[in-house]
N, C-alpha and C positions, 0 to 999 in steps of 0.2 A: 772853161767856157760856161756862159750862165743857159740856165735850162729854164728860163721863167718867162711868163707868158709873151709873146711879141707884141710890140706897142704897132700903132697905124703903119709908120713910116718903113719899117722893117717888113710890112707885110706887102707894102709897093715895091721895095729893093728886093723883095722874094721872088716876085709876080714878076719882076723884070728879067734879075735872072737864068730864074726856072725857063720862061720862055726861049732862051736861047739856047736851052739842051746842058747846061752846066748839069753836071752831077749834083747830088745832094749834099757830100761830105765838102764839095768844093761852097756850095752856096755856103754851110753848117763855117766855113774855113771865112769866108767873105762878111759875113754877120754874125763872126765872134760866139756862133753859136753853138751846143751841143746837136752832133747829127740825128737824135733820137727827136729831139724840138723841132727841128727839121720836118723829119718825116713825121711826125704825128701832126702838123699841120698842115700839110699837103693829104695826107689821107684824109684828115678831118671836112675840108675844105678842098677838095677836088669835083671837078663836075667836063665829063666828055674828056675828062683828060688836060685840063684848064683848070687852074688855080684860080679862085676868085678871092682877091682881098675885100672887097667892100661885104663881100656877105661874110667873110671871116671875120672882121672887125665886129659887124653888127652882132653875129653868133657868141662873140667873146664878151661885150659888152650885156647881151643877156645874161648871159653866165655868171657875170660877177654881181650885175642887178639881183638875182636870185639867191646867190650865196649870200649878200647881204642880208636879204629878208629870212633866209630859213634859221628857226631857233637854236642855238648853241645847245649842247647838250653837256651841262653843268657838272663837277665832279661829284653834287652830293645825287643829280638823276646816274651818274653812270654807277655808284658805290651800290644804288638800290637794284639794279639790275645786274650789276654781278653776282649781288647775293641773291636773286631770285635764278640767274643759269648757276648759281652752286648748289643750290637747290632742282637741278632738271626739271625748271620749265624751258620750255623751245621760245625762239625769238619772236614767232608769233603768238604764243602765249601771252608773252611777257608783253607786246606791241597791243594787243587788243585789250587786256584787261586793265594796266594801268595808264595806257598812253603815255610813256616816258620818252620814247624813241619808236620808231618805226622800224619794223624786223628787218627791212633789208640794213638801217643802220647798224644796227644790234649785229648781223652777220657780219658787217664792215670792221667793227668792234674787236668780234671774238677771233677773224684773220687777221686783224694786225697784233692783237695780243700774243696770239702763235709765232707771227714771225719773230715777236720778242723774248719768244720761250717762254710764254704765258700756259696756263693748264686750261684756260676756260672750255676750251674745243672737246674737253673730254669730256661735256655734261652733256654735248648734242646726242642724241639720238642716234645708233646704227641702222646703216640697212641690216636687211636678214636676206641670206639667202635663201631662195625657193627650190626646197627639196623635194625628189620625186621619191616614191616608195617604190621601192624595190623588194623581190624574196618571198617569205612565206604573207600572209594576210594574219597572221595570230588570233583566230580564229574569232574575228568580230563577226555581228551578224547571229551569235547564237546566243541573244537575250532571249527571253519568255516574256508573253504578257507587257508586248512593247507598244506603246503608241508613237505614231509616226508624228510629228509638227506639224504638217498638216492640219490636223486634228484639232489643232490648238484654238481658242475661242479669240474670233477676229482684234478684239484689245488687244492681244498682245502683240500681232500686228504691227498694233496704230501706235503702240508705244504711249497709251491714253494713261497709266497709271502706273504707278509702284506696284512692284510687289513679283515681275515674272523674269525671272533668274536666270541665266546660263551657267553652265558649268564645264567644267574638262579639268585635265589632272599634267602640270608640267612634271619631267624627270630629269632628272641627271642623265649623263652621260656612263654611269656607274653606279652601282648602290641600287639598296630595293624600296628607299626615301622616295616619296613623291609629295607637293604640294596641290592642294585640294585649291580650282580660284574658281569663285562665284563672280558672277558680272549682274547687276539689275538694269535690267534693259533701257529704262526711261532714262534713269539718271546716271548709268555708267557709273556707278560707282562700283568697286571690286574689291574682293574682299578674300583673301586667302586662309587655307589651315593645315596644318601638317598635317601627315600621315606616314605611320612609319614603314608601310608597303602598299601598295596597287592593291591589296585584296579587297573582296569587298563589303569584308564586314569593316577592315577600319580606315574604309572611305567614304562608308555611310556613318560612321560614329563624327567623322569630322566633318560629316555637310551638318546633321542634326544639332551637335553644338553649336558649333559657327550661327549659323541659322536659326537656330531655334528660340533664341530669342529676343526674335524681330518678330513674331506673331503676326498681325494682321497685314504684314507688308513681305510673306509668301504667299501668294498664287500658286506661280507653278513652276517645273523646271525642266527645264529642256536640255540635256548632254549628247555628247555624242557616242559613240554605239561600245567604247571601251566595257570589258567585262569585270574594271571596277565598279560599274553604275549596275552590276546584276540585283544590289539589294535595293533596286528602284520604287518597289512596293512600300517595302518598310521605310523608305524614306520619304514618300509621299505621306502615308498614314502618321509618322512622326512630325510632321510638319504642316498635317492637314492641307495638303495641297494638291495638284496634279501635274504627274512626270509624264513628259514625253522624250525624243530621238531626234536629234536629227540624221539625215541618210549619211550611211559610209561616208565616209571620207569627203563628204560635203561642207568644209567647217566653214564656210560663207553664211549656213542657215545659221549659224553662230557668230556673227560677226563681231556684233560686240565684244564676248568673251576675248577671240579670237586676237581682235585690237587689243585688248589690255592684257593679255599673254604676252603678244608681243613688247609690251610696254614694260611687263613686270620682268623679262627675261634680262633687264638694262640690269637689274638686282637680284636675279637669279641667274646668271650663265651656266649652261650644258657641265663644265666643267669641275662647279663644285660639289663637296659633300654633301647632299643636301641631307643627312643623318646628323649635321650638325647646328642645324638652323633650329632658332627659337621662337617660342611662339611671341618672344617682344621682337624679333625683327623680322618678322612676319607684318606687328600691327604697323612696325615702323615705314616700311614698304606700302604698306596699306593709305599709310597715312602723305606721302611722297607723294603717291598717286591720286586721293581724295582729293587733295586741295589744289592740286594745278587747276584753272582755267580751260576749260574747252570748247572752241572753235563752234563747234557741233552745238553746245549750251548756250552759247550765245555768252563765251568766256566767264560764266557762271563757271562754278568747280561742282564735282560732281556730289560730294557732297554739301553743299548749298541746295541744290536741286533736289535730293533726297530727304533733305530737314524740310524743305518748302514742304513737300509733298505728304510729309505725314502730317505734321502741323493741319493742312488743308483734310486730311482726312480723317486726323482726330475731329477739326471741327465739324466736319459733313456728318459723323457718327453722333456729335452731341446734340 
């Protein structure tokens, strides 16, 4: 039985029918049709319980007027957008920044690739679970000589320039390995460094590297309350800058960070070694992340927004 759209005449022999109480499978048995045709056109086109053909016709006939006019999307646009989702950009990345396809297409795309036992679906993004803490508090809260964010000077706020950092430290699920990720607030760009324990001499030796030279594009740094950030001092002075906190278990005052943690954890899952990570796939990650397009930039990448802005502020110094 054909399953393809009903032409006028079949949708009067429907109307007649259906009006006299026939069942569906019987009408689907009378017009040669498949019952699933059937009923998607009576759901489609049902009103008080009445089938109306003439508004179904005209609704069909818009439908195919529009499928004519919207653009095909060509194999050499679909080959450039697969290799941008094998690359993890999200479909609305990929939608705003080159306009090749529109993301809901792009998702149309990467589900039927799946039903073909396609891979694409694994570059989307997961959710994360929202965990609550539980147990001892490991005794955050007993920094010295902390500034609160609060404190912090209104620009950094307004997100008016380069140069004022967040920070926090991801772990494994194992091992005394953590990575060090810096976020700059304006431009989202993120930037990570190994360390080969939480303490806090050498998770000050890997922000001062990392960091150290970008020069006039630290301001300041804001972490949260972990008692890796105890050598906050020497890490301001090494960087000529100023450290502040933000509150316990607040990591919203850190949003930024917070988003590209989450982003970065796509290439660093809980479950690896991280004692065995290198500082090249580290920059590599780094760099996954730099050039995607973001929403938020106005699908600039974030490193685009970062070179604008020194470029702007070399010139403002000369």
């Amino acid at each position: 039985m054909s399953s393809s759209r009903l032409d006028q005449a079949e949708r009067y022999r429907l109307h007649a029918l259906y009006e006299t109480g026939m069942s569906m499978r019987a009408i689907a048995d009378a017009l040669e049709r498949a019952p699933s045709t059937i009923s998607r056109e009576l759901r489609r086109n049902q009103h008080a319980r009445h089938y109306l053909p003439d508004h179904a016709q005209r609704i069909s006939e818009h439908r195919r007027t529009q499928a004519s006019r919207r653009p095909r999307i060509d194999a050499e646009r679909i080959a450039q957008i697969e290799v941008l989702l094998s690359e993890d950009f999200s479909p609305e990345q990929i939608a705003g920044r080159t306009g090749l396809a529109s993301h809901e297409w792009i998702y149309r795309h990467i589900y039927a690739d799946h039903k073909r036992g396609g891979q694409l679906f694994t570059h989307l993004r997961k959710r994360r679970r929202k965990r609550r803490r539980r147990g001892v508090r490991d005794g955050r809260g007993q920094l010295t000589h902390r500034r609160s964010w609060t404190q912090r000077p209104s620009v950094v706020e307004q997100r008016s320039r380069i140069g004022d950092w967040e920070l926090d430290t991801l772990r494994a699920s194992h091992g005394k390995a953590v990575v060090v990720s810096m976020t700059e607030r304006r431009s989202r760009l993120h930037l990570l460094a190994y360390s080969p324990d939480g303490t806090a001499e050498n998770v000050r030796n890997a922000i001062v590297e990392r960091l150290g030279g970008l020069g006039h594009t630290v301001h300041t740094l804001t972490a949260d309350n972990g008692k890796e950030f105890a050598d906050h001092r020497l890490i301001a002075a090494c960087l000529q800058s100023d450290f502040y906190f933000a509150d316990p278990y607040c990591a919203w005052q850190r949003g930024s960070n917070e988003n590209a943690n989450g982003l970065t954890r796509q290439y660093l899952p809980r479950h690896i070694d991280f004692s065995t990570i290198t500082d090249a796939h580290l920059r590599w990650i780094e760099q996954r992340l730099y050039n995607r397009p973001r929403k938020i930039l106005g699908f600039k990448t974030p490193l685009e927004v970062f070179s604008e802005e020194v470029l702007n502020s070399v010139a403002n110094r000369s």
